[in-house]
N, C-alpha and C positions, 0 to 999 in steps of 0.2 A: 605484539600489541602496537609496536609502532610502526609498523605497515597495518595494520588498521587501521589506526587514527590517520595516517596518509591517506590512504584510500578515499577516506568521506571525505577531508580536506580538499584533495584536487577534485570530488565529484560536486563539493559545494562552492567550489571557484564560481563553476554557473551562475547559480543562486546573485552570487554578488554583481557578475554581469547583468542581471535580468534589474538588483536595485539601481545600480549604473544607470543602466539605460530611461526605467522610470523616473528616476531623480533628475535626467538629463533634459530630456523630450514631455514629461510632466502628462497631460492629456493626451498628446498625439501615441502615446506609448497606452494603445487598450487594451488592460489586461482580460476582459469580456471575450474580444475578438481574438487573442490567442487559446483564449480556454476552448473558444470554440473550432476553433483550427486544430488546436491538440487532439478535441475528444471525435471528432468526427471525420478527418482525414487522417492522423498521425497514428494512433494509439492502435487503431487496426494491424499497420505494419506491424506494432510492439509486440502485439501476440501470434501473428504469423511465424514473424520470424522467431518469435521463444517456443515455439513449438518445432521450429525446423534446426533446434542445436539439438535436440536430444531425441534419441527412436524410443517411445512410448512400450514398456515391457510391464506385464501382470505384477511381479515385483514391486517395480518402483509404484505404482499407482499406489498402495496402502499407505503409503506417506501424505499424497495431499488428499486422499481420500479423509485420514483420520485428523488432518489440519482443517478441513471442510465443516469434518465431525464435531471437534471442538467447538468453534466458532458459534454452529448450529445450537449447540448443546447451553454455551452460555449467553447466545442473545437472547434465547427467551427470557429468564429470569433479569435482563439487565432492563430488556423494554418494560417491566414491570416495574421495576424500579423508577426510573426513567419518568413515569406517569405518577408515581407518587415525592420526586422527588421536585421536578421541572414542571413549572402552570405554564411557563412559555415553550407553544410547541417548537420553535426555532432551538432553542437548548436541548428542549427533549431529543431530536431530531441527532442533534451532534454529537451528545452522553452516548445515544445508543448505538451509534455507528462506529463514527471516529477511533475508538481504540483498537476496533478488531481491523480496518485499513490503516493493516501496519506497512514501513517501510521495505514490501520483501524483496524489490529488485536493485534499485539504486545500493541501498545499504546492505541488505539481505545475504545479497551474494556474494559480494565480496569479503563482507565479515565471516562470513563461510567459510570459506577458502582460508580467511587467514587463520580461524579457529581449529575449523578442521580438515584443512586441507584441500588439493583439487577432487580428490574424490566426493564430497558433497555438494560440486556442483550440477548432478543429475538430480539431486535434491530440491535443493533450493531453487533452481531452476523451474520445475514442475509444483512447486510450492509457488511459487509468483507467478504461475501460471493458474493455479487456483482460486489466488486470489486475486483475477482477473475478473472473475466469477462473484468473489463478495463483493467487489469493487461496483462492479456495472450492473449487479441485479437487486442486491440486497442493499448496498449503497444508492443506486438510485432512487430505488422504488425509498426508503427510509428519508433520506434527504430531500426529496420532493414531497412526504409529508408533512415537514415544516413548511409549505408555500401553498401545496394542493391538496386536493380530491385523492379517494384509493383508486378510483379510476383515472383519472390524469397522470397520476403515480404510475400506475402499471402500464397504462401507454408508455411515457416515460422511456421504459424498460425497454418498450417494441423498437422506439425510434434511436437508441443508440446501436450505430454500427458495428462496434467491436464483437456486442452477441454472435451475427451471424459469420464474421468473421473467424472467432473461433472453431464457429463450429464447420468453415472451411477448413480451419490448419488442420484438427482432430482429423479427418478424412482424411486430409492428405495425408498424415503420419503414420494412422493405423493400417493403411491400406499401402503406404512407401510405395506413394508417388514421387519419382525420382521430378525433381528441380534442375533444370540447367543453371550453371555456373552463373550466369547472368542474371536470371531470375532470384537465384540465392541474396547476392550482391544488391540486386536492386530493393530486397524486402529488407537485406540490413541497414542501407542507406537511411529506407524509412523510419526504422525502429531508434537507430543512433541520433535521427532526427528529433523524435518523440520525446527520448528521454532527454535530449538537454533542451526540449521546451519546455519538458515540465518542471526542471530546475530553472529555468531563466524564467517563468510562470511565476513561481513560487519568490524568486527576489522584484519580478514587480508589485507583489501581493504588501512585502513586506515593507516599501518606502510606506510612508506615512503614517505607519502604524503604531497605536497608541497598547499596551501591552494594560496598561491601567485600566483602558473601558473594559476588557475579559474579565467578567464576573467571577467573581473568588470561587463560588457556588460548581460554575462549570469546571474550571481549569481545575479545582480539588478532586472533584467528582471523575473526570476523565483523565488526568494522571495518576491518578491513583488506582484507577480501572485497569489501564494502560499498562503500568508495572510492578502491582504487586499483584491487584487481581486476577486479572489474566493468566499471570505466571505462575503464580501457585496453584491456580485449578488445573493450566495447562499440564504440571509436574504430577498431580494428581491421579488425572487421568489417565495420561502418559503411562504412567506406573500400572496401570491394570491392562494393558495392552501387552502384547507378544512380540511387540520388534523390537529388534536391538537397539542396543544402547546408545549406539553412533546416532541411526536414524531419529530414534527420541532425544538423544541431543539439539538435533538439527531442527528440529519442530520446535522445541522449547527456545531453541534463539530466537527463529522466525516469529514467536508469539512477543517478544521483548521489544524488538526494533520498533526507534518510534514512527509517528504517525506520517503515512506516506501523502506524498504531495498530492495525488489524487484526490485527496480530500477538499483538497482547494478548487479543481474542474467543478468537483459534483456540488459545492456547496454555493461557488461563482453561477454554477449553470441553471441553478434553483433555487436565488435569491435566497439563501441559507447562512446567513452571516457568514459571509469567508472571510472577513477582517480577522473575526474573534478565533476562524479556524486556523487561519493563518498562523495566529499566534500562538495557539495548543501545538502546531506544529515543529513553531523555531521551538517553544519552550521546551517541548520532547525531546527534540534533536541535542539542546545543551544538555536537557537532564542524563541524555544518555552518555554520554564521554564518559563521567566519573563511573556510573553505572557496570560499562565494557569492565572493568576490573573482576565486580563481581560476577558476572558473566559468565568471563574466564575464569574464575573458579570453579566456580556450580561445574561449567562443562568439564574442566578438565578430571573435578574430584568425582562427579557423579555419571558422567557420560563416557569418558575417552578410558 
C-alpha cells in the first residue's frame, strides 16, 4: 500500500509543477494552447507506443473487450438519467461522461502492479488502451454535445487524430511489424511526453480554482456514479462472466480509479466547463487515497 500511494505521489509532483508554472506566468501560461498541443500532436505517441509494449493475443483481448462492454452497458441508462436529472446541457454532458473516463494509465497501472503484481500489467495496459476509445469517441462526441450540433459532435470525432492513429498501432501489432530500436525510442519519448503534459495540464487547470462554484447537484451525482455505482454494477456483471478471478479483479480496479485527466482536454477543447471538471477531478483523486484500503480488500478477499 505504500508503494502505491508513492507511486500517485511522485506521478502528481507534475500536477504541482504545471500550478507552479500557472501561478507564476498567470496569462502567458495557456492552458487552451497546451490542451491543444496534448490532444493533437502528443496523445497519438501515447497510443502508439501502448500498443507497442504488449503483442496483442485472442486471450488477452476479453479483458478490454468486456471493459468496453461494461461501459457500453451502463451509459445508456446513466444518459437517461442524466436528461432527467440535469436542465443544463453542460452538466448533463459531464454526469454522463466523466466517471466512466477513469484514471486507467497514469493511476491504473501502477495500482496494478502494486495490487497484483507485474503480471497484470498486459491487463491494464490493453485496458487504458480501450479506454482510448471511450476517451476520443464517446467522450467527444458526448462533451461536444454540451457546446454543439450531433453533427458538429460527430465531426468532432473525425478531426481528432488519435483515432487514426490507433488504428495505425492495431496494424502494426497484429500483423508484428517489427520497429527499429530508434523508432521504438522515438514513439516513447513522445508518449513520456504526453503524459506529463497532461499532468502539468491538469495543475494549470487547478490555480484559481474555486471548488465552491461546483454545483452540489453535479459533484454528488458524479461521485457517487464514480464509486459506488459504477462499482457495484461493474462487480455484478463481472460475476456472470467466465474469466478468472485475477482478470475480474483487474477490471473491477480499472472501473474505481478516479477520473482521468483527459477529461479536462475534452471538456477545455469544447467549452464544457473544465473549471467544475477540474474539480470533480482533484475531488476524485483525494476521495480515492482513503478509498485504496477498501480496494485492497474487495481484491484481495474476492479476487486474489
Amino acid at each position: 500500500m505504500i508503494q502505491t500511494l508513492l507511486s500517485i505521489i511522485f506521478v502528481y509532483v507534475f500536477i504541482f509543477l504545471g500550478y507552479l508554472a500557472k501561478r507564476i506566468f498567470k496569462e502567458e501560461m495557456d492552458s487552451k494552447t497546451l490542451t491543444l498541443f496534448s490532444v493533437y500532436f502528443l496523445q497519438p505517441f501515447v497510443t502508439v507506443w501502448g500498443f507497442s509494449t504488449a503483442r496483442l493475443n485472442t486471450e488477452h483481448l476479453f479483458v478490454p473487450l468486456i471493459y468496453l462492454a461494461i461501459i457500453l452497458v451502463l451509459l445508456l441508462p446513466t444518459l437517461w438519467i442524466a436528461k432527467l436529472v440535469f436542465n443544463d446541457p453542460k452538466e448533463r454532458a459531464i454526469f454522463s461522461i466523466a466517471g466512466f473516463v477513469g484514471n486507467t494509465g497514469n493511476i491504473g497501472i501502477p495500482l496494478g502492479i502494486a495490487l497484483f503484481g507485474e503480471q497484470s500489467v498486459i491487463y491494464t495496459t490493453l485496458i487504458n488502451i480501450a479506454n482510448v476509445f471511450v476517451v476520443y469517441i464517446l467522450g467527444v462526441y458526448i462533451y461536444s454535445r454540451g457546446s454543439f450540433s450531433i453533427k458538429k459532435s460527430l465531426l468532432n470525432i473525425v478531426k481528432i487524430p488519435i483515432i487514426p492513429a490507433s488504428m495505425i498501432a492495431i496494424i502494426l501489432n497484429v500483423y508484428d511489424i517489427p520497429l527499429s530500436t530508434q523508432i521504438q525510442e522515438f514513439f516513447k519519448m513522445g508518449a513520456y511526453g504526453g503524459i506529463v503534459l497532461q499532468l502539468f495540464l491538469l495543475g494549470t487547470f487547478l490555480y484559481g480554482l474555486q471548488i465552491r462554484q461546483l454545483h452540489p447537484k453535479l459533484f454528488l451525482g458524479t461521485i457517487s456514479q464514480k464509486f459506488i455505482v459504477i462499482p457495484v454494477a461493474s462487480a455484478i456483471i463481472l460475476s456472470f462472466t467466465s474469466l478468472p478471478h485475477f482478470a475480474q479483479g483487474v477490471i473491477f480496479m480499472e472501473m474505481m480509479v478516479p477520473l482521468a485527466i483527459a477529461n479536462i482536454n475534452l471538456a477545455s477543447l469544447y467549452d464544457c466547463r473544465p473549471k467544475e471538471v477540474t474539480s470533480l477531478i482533484l475531488l476524485s483523486t483525494l476521495l480515492f487515497i482513503p478509498l485504496l484500503f477498501i480496494l485492497s480488500y474487495v481484491i484481495n478477499f474476492y479476487y486474489l
